[in-house]
TILUM-675494 format. One record per residue (C-alpha): x, y, z; residue in one letter. Coordinates in pm, whole numbers. Example, Ala and Ser with C-alpha at 12.3 -4.5 7.8 and 13.67 -1.06 7.14 Angstrom:
REM residues 2
<node X="1230" Y="-450" Z="780" resn="A"/>
<node X="1367" Y="-106" Z="714" resn="S"/>
This chain:
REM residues 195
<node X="8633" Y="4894" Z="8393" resn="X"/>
<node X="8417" Y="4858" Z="8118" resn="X"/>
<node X="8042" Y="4825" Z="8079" resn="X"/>
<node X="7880" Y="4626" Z="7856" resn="X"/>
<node X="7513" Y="4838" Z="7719" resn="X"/>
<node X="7200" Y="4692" Z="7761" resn="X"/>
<node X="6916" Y="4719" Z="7528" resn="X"/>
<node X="6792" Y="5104" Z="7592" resn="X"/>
<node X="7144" Y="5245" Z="7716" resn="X"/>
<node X="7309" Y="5559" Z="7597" resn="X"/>
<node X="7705" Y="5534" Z="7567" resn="X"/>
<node X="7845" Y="5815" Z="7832" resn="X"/>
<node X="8163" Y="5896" Z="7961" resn="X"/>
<node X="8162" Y="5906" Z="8312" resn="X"/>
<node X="7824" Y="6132" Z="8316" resn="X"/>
<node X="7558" Y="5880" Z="8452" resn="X"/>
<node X="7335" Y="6079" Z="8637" resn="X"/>
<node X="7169" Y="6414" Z="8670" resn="X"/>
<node X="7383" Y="6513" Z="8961" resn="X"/>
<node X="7702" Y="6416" Z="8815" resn="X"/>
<node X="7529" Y="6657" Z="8490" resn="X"/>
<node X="7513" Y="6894" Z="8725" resn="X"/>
<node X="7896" Y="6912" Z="8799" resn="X"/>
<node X="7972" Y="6926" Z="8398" resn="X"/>
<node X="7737" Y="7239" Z="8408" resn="X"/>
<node X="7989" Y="7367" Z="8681" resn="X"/>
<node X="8272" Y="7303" Z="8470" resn="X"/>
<node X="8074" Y="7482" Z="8142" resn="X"/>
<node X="8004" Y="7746" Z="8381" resn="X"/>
<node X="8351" Y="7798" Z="8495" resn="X"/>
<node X="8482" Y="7822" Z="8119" resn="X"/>
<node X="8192" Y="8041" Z="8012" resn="X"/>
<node X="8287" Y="8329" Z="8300" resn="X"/>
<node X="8653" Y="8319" Z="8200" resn="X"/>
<node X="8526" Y="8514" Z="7875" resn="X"/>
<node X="8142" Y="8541" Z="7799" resn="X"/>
<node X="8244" Y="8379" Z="7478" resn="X"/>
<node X="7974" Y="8231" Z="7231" resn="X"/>
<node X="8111" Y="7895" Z="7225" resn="X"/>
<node X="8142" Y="7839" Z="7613" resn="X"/>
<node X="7771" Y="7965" Z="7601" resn="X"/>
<node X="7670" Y="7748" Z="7321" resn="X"/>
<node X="7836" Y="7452" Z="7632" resn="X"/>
<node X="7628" Y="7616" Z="7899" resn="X"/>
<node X="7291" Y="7656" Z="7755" resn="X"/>
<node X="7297" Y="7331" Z="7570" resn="X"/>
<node X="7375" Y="7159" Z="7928" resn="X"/>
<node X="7171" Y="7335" Z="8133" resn="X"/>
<node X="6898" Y="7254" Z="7857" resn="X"/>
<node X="6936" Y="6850" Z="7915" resn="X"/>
<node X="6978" Y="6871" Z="8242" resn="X"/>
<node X="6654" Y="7017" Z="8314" resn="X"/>
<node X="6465" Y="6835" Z="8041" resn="X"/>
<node X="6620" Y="6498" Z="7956" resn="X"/>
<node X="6872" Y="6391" Z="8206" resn="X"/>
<node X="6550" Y="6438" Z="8525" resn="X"/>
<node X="6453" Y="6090" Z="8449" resn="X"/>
<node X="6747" Y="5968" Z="8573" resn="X"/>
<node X="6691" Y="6050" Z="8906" resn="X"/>
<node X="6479" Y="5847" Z="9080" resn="X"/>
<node X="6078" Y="5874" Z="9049" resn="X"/>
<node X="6086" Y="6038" Z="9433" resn="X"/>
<node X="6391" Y="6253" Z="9412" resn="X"/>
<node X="6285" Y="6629" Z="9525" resn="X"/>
<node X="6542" Y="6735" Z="9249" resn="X"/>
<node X="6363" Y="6551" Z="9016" resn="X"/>
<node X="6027" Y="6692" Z="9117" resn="X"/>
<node X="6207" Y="7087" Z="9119" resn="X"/>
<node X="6229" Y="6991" Z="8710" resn="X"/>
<node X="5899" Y="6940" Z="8681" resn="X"/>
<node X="5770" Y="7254" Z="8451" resn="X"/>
<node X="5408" Y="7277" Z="8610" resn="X"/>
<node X="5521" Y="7326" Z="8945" resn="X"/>
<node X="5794" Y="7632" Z="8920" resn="X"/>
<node X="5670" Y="7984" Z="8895" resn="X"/>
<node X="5625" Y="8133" Z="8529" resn="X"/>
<node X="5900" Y="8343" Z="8508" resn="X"/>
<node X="6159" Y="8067" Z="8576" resn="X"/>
<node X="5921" Y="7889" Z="8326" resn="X"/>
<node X="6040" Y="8226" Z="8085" resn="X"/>
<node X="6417" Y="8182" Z="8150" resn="X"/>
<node X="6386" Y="7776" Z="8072" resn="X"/>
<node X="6216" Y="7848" Z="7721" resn="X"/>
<node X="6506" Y="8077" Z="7679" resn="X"/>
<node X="6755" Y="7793" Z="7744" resn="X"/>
<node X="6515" Y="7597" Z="7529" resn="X"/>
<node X="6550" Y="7813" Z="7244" resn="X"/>
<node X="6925" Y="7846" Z="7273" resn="X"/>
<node X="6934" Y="7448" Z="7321" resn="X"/>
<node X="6719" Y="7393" Z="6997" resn="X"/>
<node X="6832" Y="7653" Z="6810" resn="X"/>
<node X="7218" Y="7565" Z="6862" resn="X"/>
<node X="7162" Y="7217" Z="6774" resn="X"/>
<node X="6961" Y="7224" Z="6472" resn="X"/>
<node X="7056" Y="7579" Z="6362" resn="X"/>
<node X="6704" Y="7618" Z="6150" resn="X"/>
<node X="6390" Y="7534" Z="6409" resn="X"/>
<node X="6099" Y="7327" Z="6255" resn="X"/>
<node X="5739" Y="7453" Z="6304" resn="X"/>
<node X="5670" Y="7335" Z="6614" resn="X"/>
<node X="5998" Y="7469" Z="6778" resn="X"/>
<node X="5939" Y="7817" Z="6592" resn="X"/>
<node X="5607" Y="7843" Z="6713" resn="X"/>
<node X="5749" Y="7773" Z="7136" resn="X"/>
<node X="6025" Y="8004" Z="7073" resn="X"/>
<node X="6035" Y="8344" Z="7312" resn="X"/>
<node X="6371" Y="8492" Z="7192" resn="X"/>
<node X="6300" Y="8787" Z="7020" resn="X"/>
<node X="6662" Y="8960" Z="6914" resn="X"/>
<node X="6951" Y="8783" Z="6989" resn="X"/>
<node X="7239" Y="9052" Z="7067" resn="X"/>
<node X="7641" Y="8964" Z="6973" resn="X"/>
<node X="7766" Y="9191" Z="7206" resn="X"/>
<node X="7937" Y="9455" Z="6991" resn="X"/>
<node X="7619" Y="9650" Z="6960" resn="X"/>
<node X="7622" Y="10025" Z="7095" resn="X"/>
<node X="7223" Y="9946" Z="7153" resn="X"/>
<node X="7010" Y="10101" Z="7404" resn="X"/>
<node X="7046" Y="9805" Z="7616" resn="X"/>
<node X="7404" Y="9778" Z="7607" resn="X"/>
<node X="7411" Y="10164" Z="7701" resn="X"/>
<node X="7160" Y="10083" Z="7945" resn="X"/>
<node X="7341" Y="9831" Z="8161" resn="X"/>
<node X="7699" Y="9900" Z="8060" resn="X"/>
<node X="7774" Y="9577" Z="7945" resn="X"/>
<node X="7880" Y="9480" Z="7594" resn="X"/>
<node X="7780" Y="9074" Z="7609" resn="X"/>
<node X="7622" Y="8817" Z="7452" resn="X"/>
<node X="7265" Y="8877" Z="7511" resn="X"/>
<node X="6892" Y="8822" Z="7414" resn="X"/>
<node X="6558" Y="9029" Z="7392" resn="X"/>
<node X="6225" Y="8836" Z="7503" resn="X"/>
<node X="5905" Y="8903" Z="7438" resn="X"/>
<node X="6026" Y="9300" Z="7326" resn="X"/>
<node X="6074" Y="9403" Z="7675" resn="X"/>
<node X="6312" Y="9123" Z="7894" resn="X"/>
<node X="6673" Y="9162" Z="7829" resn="X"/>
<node X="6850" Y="8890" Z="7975" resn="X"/>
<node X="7248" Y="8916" Z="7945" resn="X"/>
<node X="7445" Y="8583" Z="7933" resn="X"/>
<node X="7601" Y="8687" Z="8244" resn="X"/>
<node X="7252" Y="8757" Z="8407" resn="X"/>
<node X="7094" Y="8456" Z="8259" resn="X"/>
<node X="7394" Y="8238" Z="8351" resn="X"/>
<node X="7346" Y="8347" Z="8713" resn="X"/>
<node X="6982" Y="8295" Z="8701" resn="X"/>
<node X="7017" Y="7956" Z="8573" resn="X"/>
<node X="7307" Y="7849" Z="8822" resn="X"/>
<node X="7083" Y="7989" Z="9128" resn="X"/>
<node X="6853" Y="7774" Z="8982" resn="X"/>
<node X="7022" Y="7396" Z="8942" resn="X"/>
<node X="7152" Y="7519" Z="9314" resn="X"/>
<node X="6792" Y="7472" Z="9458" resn="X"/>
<node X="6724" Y="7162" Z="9251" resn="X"/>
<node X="7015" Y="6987" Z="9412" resn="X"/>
<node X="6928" Y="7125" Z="9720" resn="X"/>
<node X="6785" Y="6812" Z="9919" resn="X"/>
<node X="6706" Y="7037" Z="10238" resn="X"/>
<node X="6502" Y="7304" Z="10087" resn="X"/>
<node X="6144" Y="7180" Z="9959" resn="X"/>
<node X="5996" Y="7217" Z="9633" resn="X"/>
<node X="5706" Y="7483" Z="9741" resn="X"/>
<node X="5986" Y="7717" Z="9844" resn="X"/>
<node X="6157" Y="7860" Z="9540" resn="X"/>
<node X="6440" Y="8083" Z="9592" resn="X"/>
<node X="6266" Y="8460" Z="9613" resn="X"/>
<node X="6599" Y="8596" Z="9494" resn="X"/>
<node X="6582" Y="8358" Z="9181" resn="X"/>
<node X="6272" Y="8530" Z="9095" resn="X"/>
<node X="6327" Y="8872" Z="9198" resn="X"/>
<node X="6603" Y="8870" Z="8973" resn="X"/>
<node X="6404" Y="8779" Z="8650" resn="X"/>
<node X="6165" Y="8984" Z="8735" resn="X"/>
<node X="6434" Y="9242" Z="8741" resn="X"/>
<node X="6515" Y="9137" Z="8366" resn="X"/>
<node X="6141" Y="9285" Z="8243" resn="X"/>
<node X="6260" Y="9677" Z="8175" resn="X"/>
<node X="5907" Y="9787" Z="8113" resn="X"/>
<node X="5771" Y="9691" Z="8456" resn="X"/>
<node X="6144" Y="9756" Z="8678" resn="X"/>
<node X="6105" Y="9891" Z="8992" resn="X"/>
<node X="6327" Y="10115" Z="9114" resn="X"/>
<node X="6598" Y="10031" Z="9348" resn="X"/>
<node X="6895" Y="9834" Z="9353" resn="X"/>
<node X="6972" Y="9548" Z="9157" resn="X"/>
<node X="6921" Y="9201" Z="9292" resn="X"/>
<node X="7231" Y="8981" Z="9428" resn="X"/>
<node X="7191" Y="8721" Z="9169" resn="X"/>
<node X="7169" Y="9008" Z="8872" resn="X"/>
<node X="7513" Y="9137" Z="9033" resn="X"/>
<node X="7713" Y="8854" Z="9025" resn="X"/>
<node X="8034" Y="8810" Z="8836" resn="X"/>
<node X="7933" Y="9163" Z="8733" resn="X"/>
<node X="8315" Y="9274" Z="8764" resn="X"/>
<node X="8422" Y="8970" Z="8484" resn="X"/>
């Protein structure tokens, strides 16, 4: 069946809501663990990008999953891994930022994966990666797991929007090598570790 656009609608394919965004970024996140490769995380980022910034609004004004995209009420170090997906959003897209994207932008070093860097030593893993702010290293496979933890709670209708996930949280803090604690690694960093 066909449907004829009206004056302020974008032609999609089957992708009409956030939710339904949310199950593409299931499928990019499928084909992005298969591999860690940079195309499948050009996919993710870019979609995970949208669907927190652009595709909210077409939820409903009251939806709680709406309301979990809303910048000023999530803590500031999911705030951190957002301008991250930002950065890879913008910076994929348009290749060269302009001045007002440049002057947002956290990444610091962005790191191929076939770098025998401290970090790579460091956590053992030889991925696509990024440095923030000198001292966050966020893997793909790390920040793919934060981010996917994340769109979990926002379609989460049964667990409110004053109770972000601890874990979520715990594992970005986990990301900031200057001020790791000791112990164990979270749950979240750990997953799809063996990939």
């Amino acid at each position: 069946m066909s449907k004829q656009l009206q004056k302020y609608d974008g032609p999609v394919f089957g992708i009409t809501n956030s939710l339904e965004l949310f199950q593409k970024l299931k499928h990019d996140s499928l084909n992005l663990r298969k591999n860690w490769h940079s195309y499948d995380a050009f996919n993710f980022l870019v979609t995970s990008w949208h669907l927190f910034y652009d595709w909210k609004n077409s939820d409903p004004r009251n939806a709680l999953s709406r309301e979990k995209r809303d910048k000023n009420k999530l803590p500031k170090e999911m705030n951190l891994v957002l301008d991250i997906v930002r950065d890879f959003a913008n910076g994929s897209k348009h290749f060269k930022l302009d001045e007002k994207s440049e002057n947002k932008r956290r990444v610091d070093e962005v790191h191929v994966g076939d770098e025998a860097g401290l970090y790579e030593y460091f956590f053992h893993e030889n991925l696509l990666a990024v440095t923030v702010d000198e001292h966050w290293y966020f893997s793909i496979r790390v920040l793919h797991n934060i981010v996917m933890s994340y769109f979990d709670w926002v379609f989460d209708d049964g667990i409110p929007v004053k109770q972000f996930p601890d874990a979520v949280k715990e594992t970005i803090l986990y990301c900031n090598i200057a001020n790791r604690e000791t112990g164990e690694p979270p749950e979240i960093w750990l997953l799809n570790a063996d990939n």
